[in-house]
C-alpha positions in Angstrom: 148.4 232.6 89.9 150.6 234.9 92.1 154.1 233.7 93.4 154.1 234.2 97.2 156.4 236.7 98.3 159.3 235.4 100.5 158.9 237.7 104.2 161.7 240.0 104.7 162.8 238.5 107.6 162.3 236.6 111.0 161.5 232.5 111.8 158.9 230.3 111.7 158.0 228.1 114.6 155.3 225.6 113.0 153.4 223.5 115.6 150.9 220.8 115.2 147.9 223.7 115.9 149.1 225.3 112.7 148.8 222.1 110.9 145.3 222.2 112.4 144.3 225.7 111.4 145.9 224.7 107.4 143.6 222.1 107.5 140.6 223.6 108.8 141.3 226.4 106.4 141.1 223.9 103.6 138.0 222.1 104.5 136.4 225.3 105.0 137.8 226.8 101.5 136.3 223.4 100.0 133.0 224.1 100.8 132.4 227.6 98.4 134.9 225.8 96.2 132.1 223.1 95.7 129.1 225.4 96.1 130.8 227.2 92.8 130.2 224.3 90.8 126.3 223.5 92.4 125.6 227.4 91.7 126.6 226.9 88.2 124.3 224.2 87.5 121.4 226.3 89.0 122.1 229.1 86.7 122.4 227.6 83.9 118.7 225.7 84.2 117.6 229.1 84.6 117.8 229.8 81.2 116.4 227.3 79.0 115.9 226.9 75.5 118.5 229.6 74.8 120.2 227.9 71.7 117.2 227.8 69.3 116.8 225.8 66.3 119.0 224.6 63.3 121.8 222.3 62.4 124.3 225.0 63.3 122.8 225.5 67.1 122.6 222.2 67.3 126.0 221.2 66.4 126.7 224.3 69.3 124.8 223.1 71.9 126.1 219.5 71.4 129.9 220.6 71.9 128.6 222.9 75.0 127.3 220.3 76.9 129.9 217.8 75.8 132.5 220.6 77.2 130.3 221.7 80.4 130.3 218.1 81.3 133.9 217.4 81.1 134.2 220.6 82.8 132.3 220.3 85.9 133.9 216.7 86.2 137.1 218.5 86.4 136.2 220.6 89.2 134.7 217.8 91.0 138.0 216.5 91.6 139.8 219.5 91.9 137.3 219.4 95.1 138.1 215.6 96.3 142.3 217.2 95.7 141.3 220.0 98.5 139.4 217.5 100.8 142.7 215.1 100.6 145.1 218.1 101.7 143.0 219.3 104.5 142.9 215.6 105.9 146.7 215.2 105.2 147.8 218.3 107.5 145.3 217.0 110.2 146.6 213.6 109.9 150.2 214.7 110.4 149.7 217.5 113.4 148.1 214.3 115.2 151.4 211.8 114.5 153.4 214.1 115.6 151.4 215.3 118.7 151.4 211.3 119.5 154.8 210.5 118.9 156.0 213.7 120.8 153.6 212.4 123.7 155.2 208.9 123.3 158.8 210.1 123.5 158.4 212.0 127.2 159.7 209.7 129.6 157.9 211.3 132.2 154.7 210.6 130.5 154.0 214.6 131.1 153.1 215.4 127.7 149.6 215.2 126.4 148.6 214.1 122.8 147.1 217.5 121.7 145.0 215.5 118.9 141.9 216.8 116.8 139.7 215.0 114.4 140.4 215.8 111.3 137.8 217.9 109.2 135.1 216.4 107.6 135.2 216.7 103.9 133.9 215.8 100.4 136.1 212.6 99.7 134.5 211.6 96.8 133.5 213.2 93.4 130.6 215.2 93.5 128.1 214.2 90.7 127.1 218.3 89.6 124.7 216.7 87.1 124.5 217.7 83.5 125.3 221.0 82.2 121.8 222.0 80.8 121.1 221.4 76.9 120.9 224.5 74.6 117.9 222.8 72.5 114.6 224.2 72.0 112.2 222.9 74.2 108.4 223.3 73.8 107.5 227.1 73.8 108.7 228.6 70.1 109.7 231.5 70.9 108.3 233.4 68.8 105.0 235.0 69.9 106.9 238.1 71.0 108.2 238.3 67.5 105.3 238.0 66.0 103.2 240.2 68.6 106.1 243.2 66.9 104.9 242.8 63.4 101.5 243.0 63.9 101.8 246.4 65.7 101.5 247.6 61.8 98.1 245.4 61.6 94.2 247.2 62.2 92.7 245.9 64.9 90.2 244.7 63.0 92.3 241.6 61.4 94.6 241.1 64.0 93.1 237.8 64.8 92.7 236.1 61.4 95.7 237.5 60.1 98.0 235.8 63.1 98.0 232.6 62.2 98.6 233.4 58.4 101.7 235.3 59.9 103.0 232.6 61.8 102.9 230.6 58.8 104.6 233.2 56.4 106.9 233.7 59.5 108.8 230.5 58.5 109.5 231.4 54.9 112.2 230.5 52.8 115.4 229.3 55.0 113.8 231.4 58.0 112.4 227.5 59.0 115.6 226.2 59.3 116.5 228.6 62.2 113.3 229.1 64.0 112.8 228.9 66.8 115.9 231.8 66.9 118.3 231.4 69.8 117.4 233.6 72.6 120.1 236.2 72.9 119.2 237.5 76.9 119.4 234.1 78.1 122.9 233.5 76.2 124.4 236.6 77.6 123.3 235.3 80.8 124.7 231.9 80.9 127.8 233.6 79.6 128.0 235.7 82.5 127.6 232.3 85.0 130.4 230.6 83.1 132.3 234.0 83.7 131.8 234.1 87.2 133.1 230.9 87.9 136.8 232.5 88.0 136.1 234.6 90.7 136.0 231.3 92.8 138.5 229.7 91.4 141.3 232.6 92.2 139.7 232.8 95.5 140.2 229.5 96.4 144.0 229.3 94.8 145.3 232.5 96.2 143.9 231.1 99.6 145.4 227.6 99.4 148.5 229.0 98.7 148.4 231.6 101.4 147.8 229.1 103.9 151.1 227.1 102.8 152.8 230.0 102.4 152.5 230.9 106.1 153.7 227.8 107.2 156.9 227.9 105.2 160.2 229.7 105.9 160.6 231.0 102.8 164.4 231.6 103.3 165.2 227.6 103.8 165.5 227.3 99.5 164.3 223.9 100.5 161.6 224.3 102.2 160.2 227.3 99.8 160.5 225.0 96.9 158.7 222.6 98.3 155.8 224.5 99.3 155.8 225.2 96.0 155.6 222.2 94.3 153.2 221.5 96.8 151.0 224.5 96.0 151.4 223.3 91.8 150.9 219.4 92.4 147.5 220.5 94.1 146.6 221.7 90.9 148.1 218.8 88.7 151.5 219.3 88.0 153.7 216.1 88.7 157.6 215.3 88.6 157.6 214.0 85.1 154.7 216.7 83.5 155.5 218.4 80.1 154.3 221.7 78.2 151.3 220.6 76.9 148.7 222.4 75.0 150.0 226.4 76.5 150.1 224.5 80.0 153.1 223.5 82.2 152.2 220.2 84.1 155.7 220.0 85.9 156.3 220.9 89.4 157.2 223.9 90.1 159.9 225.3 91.9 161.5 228.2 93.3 163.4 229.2 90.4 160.2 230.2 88.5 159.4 233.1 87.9 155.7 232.7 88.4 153.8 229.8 89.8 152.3 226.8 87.5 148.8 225.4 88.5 147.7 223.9 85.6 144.2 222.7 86.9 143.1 225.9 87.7 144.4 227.7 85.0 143.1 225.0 82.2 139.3 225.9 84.7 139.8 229.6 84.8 140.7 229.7 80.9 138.0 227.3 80.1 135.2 229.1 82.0 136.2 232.7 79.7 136.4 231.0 76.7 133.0 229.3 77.0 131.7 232.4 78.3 133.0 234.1 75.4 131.6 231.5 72.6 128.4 232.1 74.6 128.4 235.9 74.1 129.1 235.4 70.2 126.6 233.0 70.3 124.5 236.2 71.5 125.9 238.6 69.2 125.1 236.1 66.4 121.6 235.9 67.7 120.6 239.3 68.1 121.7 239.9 64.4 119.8 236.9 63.3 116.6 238.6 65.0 117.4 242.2 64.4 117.9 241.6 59.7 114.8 239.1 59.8 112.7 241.5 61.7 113.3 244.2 59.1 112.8 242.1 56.2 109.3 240.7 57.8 108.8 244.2 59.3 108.7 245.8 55.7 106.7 243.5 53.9 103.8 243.9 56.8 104.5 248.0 56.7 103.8 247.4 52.5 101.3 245.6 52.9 99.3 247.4 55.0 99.7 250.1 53.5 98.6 248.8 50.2 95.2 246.5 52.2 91.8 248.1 51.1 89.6 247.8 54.4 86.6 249.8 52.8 84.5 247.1 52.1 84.3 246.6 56.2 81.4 248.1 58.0 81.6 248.5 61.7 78.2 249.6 61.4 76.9 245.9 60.4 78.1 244.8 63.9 74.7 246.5 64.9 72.1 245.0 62.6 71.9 241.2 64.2 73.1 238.1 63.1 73.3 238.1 59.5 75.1 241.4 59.5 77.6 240.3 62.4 78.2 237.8 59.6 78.6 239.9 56.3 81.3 241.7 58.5 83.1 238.5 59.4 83.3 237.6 56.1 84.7 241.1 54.6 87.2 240.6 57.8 88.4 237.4 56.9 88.9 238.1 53.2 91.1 241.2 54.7 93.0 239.1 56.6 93.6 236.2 53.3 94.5 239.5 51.3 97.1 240.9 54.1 98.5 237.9 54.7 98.6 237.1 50.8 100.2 240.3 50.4 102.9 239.7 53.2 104.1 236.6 51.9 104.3 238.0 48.1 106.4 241.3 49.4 109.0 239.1 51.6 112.2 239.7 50.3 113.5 236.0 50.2 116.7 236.3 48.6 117.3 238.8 51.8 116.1 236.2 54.0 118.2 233.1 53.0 121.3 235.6 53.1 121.0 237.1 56.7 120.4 233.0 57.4 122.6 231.7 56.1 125.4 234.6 57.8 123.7 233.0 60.9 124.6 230.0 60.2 128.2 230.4 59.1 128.7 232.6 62.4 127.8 230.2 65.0 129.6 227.2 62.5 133.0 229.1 63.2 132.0 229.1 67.0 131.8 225.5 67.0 135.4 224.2 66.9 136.3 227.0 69.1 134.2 225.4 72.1 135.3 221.8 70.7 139.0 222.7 70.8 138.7 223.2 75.4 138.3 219.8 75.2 141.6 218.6 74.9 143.4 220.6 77.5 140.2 220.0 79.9 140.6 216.4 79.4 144.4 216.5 80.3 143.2 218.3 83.4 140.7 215.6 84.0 143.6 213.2 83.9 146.1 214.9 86.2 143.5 216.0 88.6 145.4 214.1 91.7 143.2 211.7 94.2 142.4 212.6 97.5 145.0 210.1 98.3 147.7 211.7 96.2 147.6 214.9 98.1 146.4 213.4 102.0 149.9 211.9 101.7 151.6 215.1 99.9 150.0 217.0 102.4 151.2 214.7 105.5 154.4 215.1 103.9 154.9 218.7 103.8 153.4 219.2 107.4 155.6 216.6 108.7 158.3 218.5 107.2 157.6 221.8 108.2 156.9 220.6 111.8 160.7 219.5 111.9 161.8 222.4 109.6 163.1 220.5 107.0 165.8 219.5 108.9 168.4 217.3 106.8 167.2 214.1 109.2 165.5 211.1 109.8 162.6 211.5 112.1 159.7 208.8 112.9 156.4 210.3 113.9 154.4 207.4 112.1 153.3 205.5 116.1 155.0 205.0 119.2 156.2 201.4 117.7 159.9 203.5 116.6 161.8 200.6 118.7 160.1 197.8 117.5 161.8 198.0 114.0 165.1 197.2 112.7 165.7 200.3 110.6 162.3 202.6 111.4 161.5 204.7 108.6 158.4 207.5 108.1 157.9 208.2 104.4 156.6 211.2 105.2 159.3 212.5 107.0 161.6 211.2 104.3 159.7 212.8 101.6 162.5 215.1 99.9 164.8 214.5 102.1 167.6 214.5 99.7 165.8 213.9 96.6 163.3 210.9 98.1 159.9 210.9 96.0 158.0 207.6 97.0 155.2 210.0 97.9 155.2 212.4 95.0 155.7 209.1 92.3 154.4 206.4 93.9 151.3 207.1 96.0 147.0 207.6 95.3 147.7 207.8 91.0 145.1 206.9 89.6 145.2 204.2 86.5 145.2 207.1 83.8 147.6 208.8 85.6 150.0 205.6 85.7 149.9 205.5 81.9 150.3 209.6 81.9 153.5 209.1 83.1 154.8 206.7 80.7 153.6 208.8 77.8 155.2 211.4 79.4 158.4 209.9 81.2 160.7 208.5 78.5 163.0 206.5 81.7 160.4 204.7 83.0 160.1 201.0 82.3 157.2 201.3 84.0 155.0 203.1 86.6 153.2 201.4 89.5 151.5 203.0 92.5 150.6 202.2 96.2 146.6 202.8 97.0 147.5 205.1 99.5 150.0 206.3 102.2 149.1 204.1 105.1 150.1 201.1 102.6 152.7 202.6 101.4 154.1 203.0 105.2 153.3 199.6 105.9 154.4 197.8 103.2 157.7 199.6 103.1 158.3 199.2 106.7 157.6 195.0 106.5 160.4 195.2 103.6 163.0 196.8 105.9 161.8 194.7 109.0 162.1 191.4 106.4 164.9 190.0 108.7 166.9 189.1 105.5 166.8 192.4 104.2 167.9 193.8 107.3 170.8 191.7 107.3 171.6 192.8 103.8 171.1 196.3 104.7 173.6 196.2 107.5 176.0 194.4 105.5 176.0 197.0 103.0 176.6 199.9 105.5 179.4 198.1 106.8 181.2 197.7 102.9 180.3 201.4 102.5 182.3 202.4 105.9 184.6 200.7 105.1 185.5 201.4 101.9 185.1 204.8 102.8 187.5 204.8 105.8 189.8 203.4 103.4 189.6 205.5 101.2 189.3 209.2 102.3 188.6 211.1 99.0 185.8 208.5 98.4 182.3 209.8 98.4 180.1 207.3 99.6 177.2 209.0 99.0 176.8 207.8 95.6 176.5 204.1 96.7 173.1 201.9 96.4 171.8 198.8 97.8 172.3 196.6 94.6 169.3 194.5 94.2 167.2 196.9 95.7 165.4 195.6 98.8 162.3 193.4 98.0 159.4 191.5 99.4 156.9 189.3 98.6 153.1 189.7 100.0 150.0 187.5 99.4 147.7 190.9 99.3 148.0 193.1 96.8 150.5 195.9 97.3 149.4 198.5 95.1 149.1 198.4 90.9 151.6 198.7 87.9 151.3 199.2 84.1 153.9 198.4 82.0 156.4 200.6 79.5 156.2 198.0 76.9 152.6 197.5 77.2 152.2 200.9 77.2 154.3 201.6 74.2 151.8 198.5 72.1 148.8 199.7 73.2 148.4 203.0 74.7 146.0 204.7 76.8 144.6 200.7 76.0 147.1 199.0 78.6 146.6 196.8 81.3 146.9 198.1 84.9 148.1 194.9 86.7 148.0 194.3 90.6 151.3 194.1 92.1 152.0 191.6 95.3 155.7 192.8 95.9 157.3 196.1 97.1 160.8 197.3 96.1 162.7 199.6 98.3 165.5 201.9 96.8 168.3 203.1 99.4 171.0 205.5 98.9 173.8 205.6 101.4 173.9 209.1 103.3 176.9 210.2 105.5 175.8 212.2 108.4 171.7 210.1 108.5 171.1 207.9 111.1 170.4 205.3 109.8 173.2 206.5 107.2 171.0 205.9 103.9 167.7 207.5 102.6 164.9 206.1 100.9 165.2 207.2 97.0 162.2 205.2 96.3 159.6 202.7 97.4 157.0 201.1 95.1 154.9 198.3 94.1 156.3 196.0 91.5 155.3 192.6 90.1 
């Protein structure tokens, strides 16, 4: 998670067709970035069976797939957060290739437009992650097949099946079939691969951002990187949590803070790593068994009296085919007799029971990625959240953060009695009605007030497009407007009145509101929240409130602090 270097010098002219090469740069970074995931799967049904059998590998495997799950639902809307960016810079090159069109008088000036790229805009359903479990074939003919490289020829075949019976002695039954310690190393090595994508696709995202950003402009730089970190979960009110910074980031870090995809890249070693203990743990398992099994067949081999056996017999028809049969299966009672009565069982229920202690400690270890891949799961953002955080850099960036209103939304800027972009207003000194109030989903609303101690509540819009249009209809309300121009007048004249004044500090007080019959977005409730929880109720909201600051030098002279959906 490198911090992008600023350049050492020299401008940056971005145009809508850089917009367009962010976003096709996105969508095409979302496509490996989802193949990861698919690739994953494959590999890991590649190797079943791999856990073996026993209340210990069980309780393994359960917390395995209980984490894979989670896990690949993380990265499935880490995928949809991509998707939602690429659209966003499209989106925005377009409005303001339109609007520029709109504004030449001479009607001279094309709309360069594209479509934006197609992209995955909903969560991609990667399936299970495959169960550990034993499934129908034992395991344990090639173990077997090892002892009984110590057994004459001759009583191979009766003896195996008194071997596979002795072969569960003592506590041996409680973990056979043993866990298969090639396949474990191998779906280790899948879940360790999984990183390599992961820093591919960051370091690319960010590269792409970086080059549209004049790193220089302290504003600019630190938005592109709280851009960069609120692609990867981080949002205005997020906390250290769990070894994992979830607020924005900002050009005074020393080192950039994607929390997603560092809660994914950490989560992939660490199961990787319980995998390849798991392994370890197995090939122990296999390796003290086989020697205790190993010398009791050795002894009692070496102790079987095969005299009584004539080959010879084999020649002298039926009944002597028989007599030899007999003599070989009483061999084979005696050796497998003599196995069972030279296993060492005291051995045998200690190397097992090592086993089982081993891959118990593992246990918790997996189970303990669940919490900070949960909280991942949760701050994921929508494809919503970052379309508009995307349209609101790129708008931005295309008027190089230039301390001023600009209106690229349509060519309806005259129609309106104070027009106002959102997009275009996003940061613009301190507004965050995109970064608070836009595409959070219902978990995320009640993140906030568990993490946001100010809020008396949280609310959201569904997406930008409402957001613009419900924000808009509040200003345009023509009592509102009225109000609004009253107020500018008190604050100009106040401020003529008195020179050492700072007028800057002055809000609209009641914030603009407005009623609508649809519903304008959703809210939950701090006191709800603080009774029951992650339990509250998320409530549809039918008004919109519309926080102004007054901002000397802006025309209009006030900025949007806020807009958001309340009850």
């Amino acid at each position: 998670m490198g911090t992008p270097t600023p350049p050492q010098g020299g401008t940056i002219d971005v145009k809508p067709s850089d917009l367009h090469r962010v976003a096709g740069a996105f969508a095409g970074q979302q496509t490996p970035f989802d193949k990861a995931a698919k690739d994953l799967v494959t590999a890991l049904e590649k190797y079943p069976d791999a856990g073996g059998y026993g209340t210990a590998a069980q309780a393994f495997a359960t917390a395995y797939v209980e984490v894979g799950n989670r896990y690949l639902e993380v990265w499935a809307r880490s995928v949809v957060s991509v998707g939602g960016a690429a659209v966003g810079f499209a989106t925005t090159a377009n409005n303001y290739s339109r609007a520029e069109a709109a504004n030449d008088a001479s009607g001279k000036t094309p709309a360069q437009v594209q479509a934006p790229p197609v992209v995955i805009d909903k969560a991609p359903d990667y399936g299970p992650v495959p169960d550990l479990k034993w499934g129908d074939d034992d395991g344990g003919d090639d173990f077997i097949r090892s002892l009984l490289e110590y057994v004459p020829d001759v009583v191979w075949h009766i003896l195996r099946p008194l071997l596979e019976h002795a072969f569960r002695w003592g506590k041996v039954a409680e973990v056979y079939p043993f866990p298969q310690q090639h396949y474990l190393n191998s779906l280790s090595q899948s879940w360790a691969d999984m990183t390599m994508s992961l820093s591919l696709t960051e370091s690319t995202l960010t590269g792409q951002v970086s080059g549209i950003t004049q790193q220089s402009n302290s504003e600019w730089y630190d938005a592109m990187r709280r851009f960069c970190s609120s692609l990867w979960g981080t949002t205005a009110w997020g906390k250290h949590t769990g070894g994992y910074e979830w607020g924005h980031d900002s050009s005074a870090a020393q080192t950039a803070t994607h929390p997603v995809m560092t809660v994914l890249f950490d989560s992939a070693m660490k199961i990787s790593d319980r995998l390849r203990d798991f392994a370890e743990a197995a090939v122990e398992l296999n390796h003290d068994v086989w020697e205790i099994y190993s010398k009791a067949v050795k002894q009692a081999v070496g102790d079987l009296d095969l005299s009584h056996l004539d080959v010879g017999d084999l020649k002298e028809g039926a009944k002597a085919v028989g007599r030899f049969f007999k003599g070989l299966a009483k061999g084979a009672v005696e050796l497998g007799a003599e196995i069972t009565l030279n296993i060492d069982t005291a051995a045998l229920n200690a190397v097992v029971e090592k086993y089982n202690n081993r891959v118990d400690a593992l246990t918790p270890q997996l189970r303990a990625l669940k919490g900070d891949i949960d909280e991942a799961y949760r701050q994921a953002p929508t494809y919503a959240a970052e379309e508009a955080r995307a349209e609101a850099f790129g708008a931005r960036s295309l008027n190089e953060f230039k301390k001023e209103h600009k209106y690229t939304k349509d060519d309806d800027e005259k129609n309106h009695f104070y027009p106002l972009d959102l997009a275009n207003d996003e940061g613009l000194y301190g507004g965050h009605s995109i970064d608070k109030h836009v595409g959070l989903s219902d978990d995320q609303l009640k993140g906030r007030l568990r993490d946001d101690s100010s809020a008396s509540s949280a609310s959201t819009f569904k997406d930008l497009p409402s957001a613009q249009r419900y924000t808009q209809a509040a200003l345009d309300d023509i009592d509102n407007a009225d109000r609004i121009e009253k107020w500018i007048e008190r604050v100009e004249r106040r401020k003529r009145n008195n020179p050492g004044w700072d007028p800057n500090n002055s809000k609209i007080q009641p914030p603009v509101e407005l009623s609508f019959t649809d519903v304008t977005g959703s809210t939950v409730s701090g006191a709800d929240y603080a009774t029951a929880g992650d339990r509250a109720q998320v409530n549809d909201t039918h008004r919109v409130r519309v926080v102004l600051r007054y901002r000397d030098g802006l025309d209009p002279p006030f900025t949007v602090v806020t807009s958001m959906p309340v009850n």
